[in-house]
KOLPARO-25418 format. One record per residue (C-alpha): residue number from 1; residue in one letter; x, y, z. Coordinates in Angstrom, 1 decimal, padded with zeros to 4 digits. Example, Ala and Ser with C-alpha at 12.3 -4.5 7.8 and 13.67 -1.06 7.14 Angstrom:
<nodes>
num->1, residu->A, X->012.3, Y->-004.5, Z->007.8
num->2, residu->S, X->013.7, Y->-001.1, Z->007.1
</nodes>
This chain:
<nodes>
num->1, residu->X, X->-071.8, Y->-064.5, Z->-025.1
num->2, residu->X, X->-069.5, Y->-066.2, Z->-022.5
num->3, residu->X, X->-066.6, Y->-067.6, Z->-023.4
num->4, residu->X, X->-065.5, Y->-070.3, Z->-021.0
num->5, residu->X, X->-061.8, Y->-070.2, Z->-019.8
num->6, residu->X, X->-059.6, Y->-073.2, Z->-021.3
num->7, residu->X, X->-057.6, Y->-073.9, Z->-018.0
num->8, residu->X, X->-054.9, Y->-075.2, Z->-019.3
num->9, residu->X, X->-053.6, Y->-072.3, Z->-021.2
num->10, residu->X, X->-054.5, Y->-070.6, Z->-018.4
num->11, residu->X, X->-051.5, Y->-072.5, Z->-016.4
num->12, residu->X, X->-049.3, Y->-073.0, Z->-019.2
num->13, residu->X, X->-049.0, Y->-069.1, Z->-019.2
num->14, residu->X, X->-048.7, Y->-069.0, Z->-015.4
num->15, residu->X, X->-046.2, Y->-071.3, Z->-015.4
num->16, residu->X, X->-044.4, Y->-069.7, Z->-018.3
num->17, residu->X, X->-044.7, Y->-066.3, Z->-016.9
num->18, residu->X, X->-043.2, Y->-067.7, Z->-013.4
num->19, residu->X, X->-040.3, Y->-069.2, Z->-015.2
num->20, residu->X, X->-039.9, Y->-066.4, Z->-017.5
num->21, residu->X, X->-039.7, Y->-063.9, Z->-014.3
num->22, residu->X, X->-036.9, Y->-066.5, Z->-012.6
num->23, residu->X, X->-035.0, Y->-066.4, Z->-015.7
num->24, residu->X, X->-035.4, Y->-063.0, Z->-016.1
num->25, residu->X, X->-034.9, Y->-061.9, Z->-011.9
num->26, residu->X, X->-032.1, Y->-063.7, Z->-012.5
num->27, residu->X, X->-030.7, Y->-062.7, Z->-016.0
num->28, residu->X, X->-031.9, Y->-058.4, Z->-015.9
num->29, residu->X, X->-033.8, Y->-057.8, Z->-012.6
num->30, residu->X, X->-031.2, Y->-058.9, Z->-009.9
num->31, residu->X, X->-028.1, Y->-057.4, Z->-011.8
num->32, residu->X, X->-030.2, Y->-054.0, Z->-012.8
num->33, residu->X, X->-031.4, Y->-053.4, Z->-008.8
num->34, residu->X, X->-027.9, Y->-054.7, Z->-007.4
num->35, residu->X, X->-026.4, Y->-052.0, Z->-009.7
num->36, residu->X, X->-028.9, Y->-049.8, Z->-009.0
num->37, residu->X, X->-028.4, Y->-050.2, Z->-005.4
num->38, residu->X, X->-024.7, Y->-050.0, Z->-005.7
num->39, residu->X, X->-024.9, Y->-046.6, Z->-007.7
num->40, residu->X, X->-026.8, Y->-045.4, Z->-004.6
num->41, residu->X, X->-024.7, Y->-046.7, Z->-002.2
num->42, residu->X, X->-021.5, Y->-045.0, Z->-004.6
num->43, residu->X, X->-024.0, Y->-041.3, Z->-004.9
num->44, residu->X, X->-024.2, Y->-041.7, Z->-000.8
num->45, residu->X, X->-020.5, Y->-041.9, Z->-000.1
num->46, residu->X, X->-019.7, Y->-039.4, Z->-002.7
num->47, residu->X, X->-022.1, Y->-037.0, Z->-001.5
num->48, residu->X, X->-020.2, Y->-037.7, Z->002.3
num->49, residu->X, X->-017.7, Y->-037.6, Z->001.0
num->50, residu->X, X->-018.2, Y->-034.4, Z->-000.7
num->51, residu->X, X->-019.5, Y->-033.1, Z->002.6
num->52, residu->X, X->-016.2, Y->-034.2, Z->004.4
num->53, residu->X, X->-014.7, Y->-031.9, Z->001.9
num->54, residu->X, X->-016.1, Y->-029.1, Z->002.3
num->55, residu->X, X->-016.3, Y->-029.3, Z->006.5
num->56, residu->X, X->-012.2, Y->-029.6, Z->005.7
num->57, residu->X, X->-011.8, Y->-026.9, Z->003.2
num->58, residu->X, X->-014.1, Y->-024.5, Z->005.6
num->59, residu->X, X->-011.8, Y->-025.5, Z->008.4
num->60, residu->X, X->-009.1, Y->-025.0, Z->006.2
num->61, residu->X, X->-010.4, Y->-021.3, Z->005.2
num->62, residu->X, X->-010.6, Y->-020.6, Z->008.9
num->63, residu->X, X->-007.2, Y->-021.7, Z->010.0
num->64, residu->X, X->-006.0, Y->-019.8, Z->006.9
num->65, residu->X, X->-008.1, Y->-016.3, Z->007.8
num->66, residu->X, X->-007.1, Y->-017.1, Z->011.2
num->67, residu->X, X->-003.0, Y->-017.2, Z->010.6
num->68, residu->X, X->-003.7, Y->-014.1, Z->008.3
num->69, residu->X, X->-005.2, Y->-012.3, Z->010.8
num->70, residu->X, X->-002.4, Y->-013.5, Z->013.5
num->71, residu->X, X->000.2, Y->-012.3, Z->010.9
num->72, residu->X, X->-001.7, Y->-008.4, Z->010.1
num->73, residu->X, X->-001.7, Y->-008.2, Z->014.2
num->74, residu->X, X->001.9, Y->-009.0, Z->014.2
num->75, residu->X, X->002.8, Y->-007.0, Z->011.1
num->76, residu->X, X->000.8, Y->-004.0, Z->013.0
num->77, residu->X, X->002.7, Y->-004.5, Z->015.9
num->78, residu->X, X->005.8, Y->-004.6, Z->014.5
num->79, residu->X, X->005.0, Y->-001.3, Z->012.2
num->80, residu->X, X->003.8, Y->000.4, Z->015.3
num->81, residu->X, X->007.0, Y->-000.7, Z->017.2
num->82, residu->X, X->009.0, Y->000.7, Z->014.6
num->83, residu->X, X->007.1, Y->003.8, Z->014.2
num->84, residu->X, X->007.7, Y->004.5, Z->018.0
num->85, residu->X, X->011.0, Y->003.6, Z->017.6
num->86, residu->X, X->011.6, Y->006.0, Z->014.2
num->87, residu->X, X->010.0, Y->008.2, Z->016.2
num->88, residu->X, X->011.8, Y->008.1, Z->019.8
num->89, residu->X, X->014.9, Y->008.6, Z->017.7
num->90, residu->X, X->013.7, Y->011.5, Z->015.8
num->91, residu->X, X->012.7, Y->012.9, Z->018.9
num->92, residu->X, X->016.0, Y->012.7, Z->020.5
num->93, residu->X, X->018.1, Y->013.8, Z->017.3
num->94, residu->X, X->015.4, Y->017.0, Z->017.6
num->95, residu->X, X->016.6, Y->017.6, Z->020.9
num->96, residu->X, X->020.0, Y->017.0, Z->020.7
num->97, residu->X, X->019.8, Y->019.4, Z->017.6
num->98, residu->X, X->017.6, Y->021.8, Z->020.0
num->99, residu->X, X->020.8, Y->021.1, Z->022.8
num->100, residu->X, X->023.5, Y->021.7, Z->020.0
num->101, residu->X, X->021.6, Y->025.1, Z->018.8
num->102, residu->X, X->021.2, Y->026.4, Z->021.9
num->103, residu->X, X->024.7, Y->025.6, Z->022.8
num->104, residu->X, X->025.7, Y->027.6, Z->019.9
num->105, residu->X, X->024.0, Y->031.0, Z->020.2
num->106, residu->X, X->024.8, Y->030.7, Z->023.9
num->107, residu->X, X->028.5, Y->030.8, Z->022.4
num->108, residu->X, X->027.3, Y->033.5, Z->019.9
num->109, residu->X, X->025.7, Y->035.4, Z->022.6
num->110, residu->X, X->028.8, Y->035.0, Z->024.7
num->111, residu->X, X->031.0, Y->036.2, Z->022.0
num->112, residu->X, X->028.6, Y->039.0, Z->021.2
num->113, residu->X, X->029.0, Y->040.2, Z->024.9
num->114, residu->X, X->032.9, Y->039.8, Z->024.6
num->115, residu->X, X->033.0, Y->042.1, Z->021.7
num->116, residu->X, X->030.5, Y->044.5, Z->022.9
num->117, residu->X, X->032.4, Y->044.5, Z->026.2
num->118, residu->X, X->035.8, Y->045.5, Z->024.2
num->119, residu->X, X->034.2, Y->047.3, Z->021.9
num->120, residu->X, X->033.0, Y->049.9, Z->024.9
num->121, residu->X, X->036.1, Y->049.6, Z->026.2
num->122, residu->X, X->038.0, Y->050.8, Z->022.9
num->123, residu->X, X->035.2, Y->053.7, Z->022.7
num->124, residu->X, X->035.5, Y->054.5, Z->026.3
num->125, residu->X, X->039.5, Y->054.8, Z->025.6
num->126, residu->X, X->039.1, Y->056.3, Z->022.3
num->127, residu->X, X->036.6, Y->058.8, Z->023.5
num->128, residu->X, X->039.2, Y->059.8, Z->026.3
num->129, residu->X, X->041.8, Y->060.2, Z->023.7
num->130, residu->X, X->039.3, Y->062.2, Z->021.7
num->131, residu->X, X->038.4, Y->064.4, Z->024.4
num->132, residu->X, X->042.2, Y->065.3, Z->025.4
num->133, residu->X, X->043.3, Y->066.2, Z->021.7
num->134, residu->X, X->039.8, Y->068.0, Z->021.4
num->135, residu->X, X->040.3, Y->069.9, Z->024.6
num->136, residu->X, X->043.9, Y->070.4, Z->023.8
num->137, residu->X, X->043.2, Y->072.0, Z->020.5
num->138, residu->X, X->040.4, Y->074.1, Z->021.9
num->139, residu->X, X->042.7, Y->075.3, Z->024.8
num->140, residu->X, X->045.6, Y->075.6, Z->021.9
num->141, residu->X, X->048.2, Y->073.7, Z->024.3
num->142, residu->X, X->048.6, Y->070.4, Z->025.4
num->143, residu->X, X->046.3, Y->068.8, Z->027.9
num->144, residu->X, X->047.9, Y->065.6, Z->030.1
num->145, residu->X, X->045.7, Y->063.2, Z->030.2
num->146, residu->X, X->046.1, Y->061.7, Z->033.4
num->147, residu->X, X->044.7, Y->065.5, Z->034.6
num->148, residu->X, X->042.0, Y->064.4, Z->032.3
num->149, residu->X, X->041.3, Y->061.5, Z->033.5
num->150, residu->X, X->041.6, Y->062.7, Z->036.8
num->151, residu->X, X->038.8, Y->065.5, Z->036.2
num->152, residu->X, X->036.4, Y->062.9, Z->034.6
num->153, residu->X, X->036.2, Y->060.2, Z->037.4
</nodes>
């Protein structure tokens, strides 16, 4: 069973349909793909923007990891300055300690010789004097000591 096409519906609905899809390009499709195409366009920018961003903050981390490093080297070089420095002068307050100590027991050692110079000299005299009363006791009468003295050199 055919049924024949009635022809005029047929182009009563095309024509609706056309004028239904320029109301509704007009009305919905038009205002829903601009705002679609502006959401895309807004996404695009963002996401350069985005990737502006983070080039920047990477530079940024750099320049940042860069002037930390600059400022360790310098605070390195300034600790190792000042450790050469600390010990430079501890060297020379070592040896001027060393100079002062030595200077010191040379003057102990010097007096040490003074005394032990006097000191023989007092036993040398006092051994004379000794030696005459000694000998002058033994001999039971007194012994000059110039003839001592005489008889020892």
């Amino acid at each position: 069973m055919h049924i024949p096409p009635d022809w005029g519906i047929f182009f009563a609905l095309i024509v609706s349909f056309l004028v239904f899809w320029f109301i509704f390009d007009r009305i919905f499709f038009d205002p829903f793909l601009k705002l679609l195409g502006d959401r895309e366009r807004k996404l695009k920018d963002l996401s350069e923007r985005a990737e502006q961003l983070l080039k920047e903050e990477k530079a940024a981390a750099e320049e940042r990891e860069r002037q930390l490093a600059e400022l360790r080297r310098a605070a390195l070089a300034a600790r190792d300055a000042e450790r050469q420095r600390a010990e430079a002068e501890a060297a020379r307050l070592i040896e001027e300690a060393k100079a002062e100590a030595h200077s010191a027991l040379e003057r102990v050692r010097a007096g040490i010789e003074n005394d032990l110079r006097t000191g023989q000299r007092e036993l040398e005299q006092l051994s004379r004097v000794l030696a005459v009363e000694l000998a002058g006791r033994v001999l039971g009468r007194p012994v000059d000591g110039a003839t001592q003295r005489t008889a020892n050199n």
